[in-house]
KOLTORDREN-680882 format. One record per residue (C-alpha): residue number from 1; residue in three letters; x negated, y, z. Coordinates in pm, 1 decimal, decimal comma. Last residue first. Example, Ala and Ser with C-alpha at 12.3 -4.5 7.8 and 13.67 -1.06 7.14 Angstrom:
2
pt n: 2 res: SER x: -1367,0 y: -106,0 z: 714,0 .
pt n: 1 res: ALA x: -1230,0 y: -450,0 z: 780,0 .
END
This chain:
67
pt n: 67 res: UNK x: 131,7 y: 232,4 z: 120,6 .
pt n: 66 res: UNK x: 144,7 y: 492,0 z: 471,2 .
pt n: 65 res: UNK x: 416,3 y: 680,6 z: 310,2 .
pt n: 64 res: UNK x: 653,5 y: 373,8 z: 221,5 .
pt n: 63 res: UNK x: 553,6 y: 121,0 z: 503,3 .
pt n: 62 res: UNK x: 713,7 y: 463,4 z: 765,9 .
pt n: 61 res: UNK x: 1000,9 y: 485,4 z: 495,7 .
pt n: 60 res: UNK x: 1078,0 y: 134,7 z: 544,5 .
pt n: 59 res: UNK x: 1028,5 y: 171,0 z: 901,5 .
pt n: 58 res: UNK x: 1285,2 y: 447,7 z: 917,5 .
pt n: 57 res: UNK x: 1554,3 y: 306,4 z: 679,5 .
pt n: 56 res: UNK x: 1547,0 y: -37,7 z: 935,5 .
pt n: 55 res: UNK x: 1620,8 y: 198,4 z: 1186,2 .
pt n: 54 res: UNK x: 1956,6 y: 241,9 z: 993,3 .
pt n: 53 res: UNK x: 2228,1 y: 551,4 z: 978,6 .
pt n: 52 res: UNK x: 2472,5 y: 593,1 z: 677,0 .
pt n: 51 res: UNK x: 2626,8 y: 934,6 z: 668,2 .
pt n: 50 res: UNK x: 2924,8 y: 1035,5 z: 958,4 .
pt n: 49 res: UNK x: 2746,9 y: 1284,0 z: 1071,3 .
pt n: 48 res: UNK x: 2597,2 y: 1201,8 z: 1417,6 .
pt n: 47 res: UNK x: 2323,8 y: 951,9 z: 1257,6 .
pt n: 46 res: UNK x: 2237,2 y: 1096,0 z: 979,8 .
pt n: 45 res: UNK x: 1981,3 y: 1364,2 z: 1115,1 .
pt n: 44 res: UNK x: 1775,4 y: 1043,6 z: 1215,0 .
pt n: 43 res: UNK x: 1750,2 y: 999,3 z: 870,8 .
pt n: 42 res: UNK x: 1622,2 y: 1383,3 z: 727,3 .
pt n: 41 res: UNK x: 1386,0 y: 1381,7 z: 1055,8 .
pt n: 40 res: UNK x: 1227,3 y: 1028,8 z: 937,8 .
pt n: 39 res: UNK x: 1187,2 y: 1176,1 z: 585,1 .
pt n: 38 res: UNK x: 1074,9 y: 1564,5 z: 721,6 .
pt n: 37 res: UNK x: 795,4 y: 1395,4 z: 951,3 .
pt n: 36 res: UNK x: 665,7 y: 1130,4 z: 718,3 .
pt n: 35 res: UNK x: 630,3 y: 1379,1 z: 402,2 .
pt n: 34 res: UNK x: 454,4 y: 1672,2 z: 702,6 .
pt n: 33 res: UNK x: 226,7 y: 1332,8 z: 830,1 .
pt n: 32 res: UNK x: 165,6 y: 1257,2 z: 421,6 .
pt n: 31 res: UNK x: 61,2 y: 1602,8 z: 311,1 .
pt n: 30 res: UNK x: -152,1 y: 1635,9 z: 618,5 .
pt n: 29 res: UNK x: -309,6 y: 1315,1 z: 535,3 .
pt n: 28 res: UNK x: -381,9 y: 1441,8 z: 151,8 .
pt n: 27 res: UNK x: -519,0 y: 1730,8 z: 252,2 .
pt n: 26 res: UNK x: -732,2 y: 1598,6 z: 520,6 .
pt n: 25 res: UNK x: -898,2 y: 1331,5 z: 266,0 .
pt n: 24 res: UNK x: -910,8 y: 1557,3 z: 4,8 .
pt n: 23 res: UNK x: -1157,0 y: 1812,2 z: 220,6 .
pt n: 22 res: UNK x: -1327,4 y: 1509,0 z: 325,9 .
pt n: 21 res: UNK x: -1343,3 y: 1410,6 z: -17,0 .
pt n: 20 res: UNK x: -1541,7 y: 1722,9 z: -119,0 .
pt n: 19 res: UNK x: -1398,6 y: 1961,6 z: -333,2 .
pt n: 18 res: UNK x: -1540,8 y: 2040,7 z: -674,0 .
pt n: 17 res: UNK x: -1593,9 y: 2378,7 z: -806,8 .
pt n: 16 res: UNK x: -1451,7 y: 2487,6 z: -1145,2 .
pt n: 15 res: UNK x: -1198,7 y: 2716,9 z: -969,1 .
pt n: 14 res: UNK x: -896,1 y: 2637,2 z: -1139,9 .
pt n: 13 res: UNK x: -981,9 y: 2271,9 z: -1244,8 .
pt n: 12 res: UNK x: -1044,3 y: 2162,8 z: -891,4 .
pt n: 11 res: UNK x: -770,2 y: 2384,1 z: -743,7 .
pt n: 10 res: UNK x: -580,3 y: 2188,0 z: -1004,8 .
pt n: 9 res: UNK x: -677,7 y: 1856,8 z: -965,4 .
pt n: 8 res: UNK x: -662,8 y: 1934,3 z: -542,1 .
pt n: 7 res: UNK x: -273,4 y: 2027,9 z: -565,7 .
pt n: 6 res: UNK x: -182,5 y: 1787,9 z: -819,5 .
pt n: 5 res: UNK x: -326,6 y: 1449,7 z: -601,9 .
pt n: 4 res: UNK x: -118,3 y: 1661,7 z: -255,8 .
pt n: 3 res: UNK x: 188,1 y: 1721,7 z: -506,6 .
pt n: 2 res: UNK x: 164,7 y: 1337,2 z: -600,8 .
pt n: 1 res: UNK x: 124,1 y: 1217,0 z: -245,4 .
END
């Protein structure tokens, strides 16, 4: 979420034109599905080597991204 707030502050600042919040909106849920994706991918990848495999990992990180 902090590279999708950075991202729009500086296009913002870059270009002098504002963005609408629909346009912030979408980046910032995009941002957040692709953050989701790669965290729950990264722990299910645990499970067949040996690391530290919980579900309980995967909802946290689920409460984590959507909070």
């Amino acid at each position: 979420m902090t590279l999708g707030i950075t991202i729009v502050l500086l296009t913002q600042h870059i270009t002098n034109q504002g963005i609408s919040l629909k346009a912030k909106v979408i980046l910032l849920v995009i941002i957040s599905a692709v953050a989701l994706t790669g965290l729950i991918l990264h722990e299910i990848s645990q499970k067949d080597t040996g690391l530290y495999y919980d579900s309980q990992d995967i909802f946290a990180t689920i409460a984590g991204v959507l909070y």
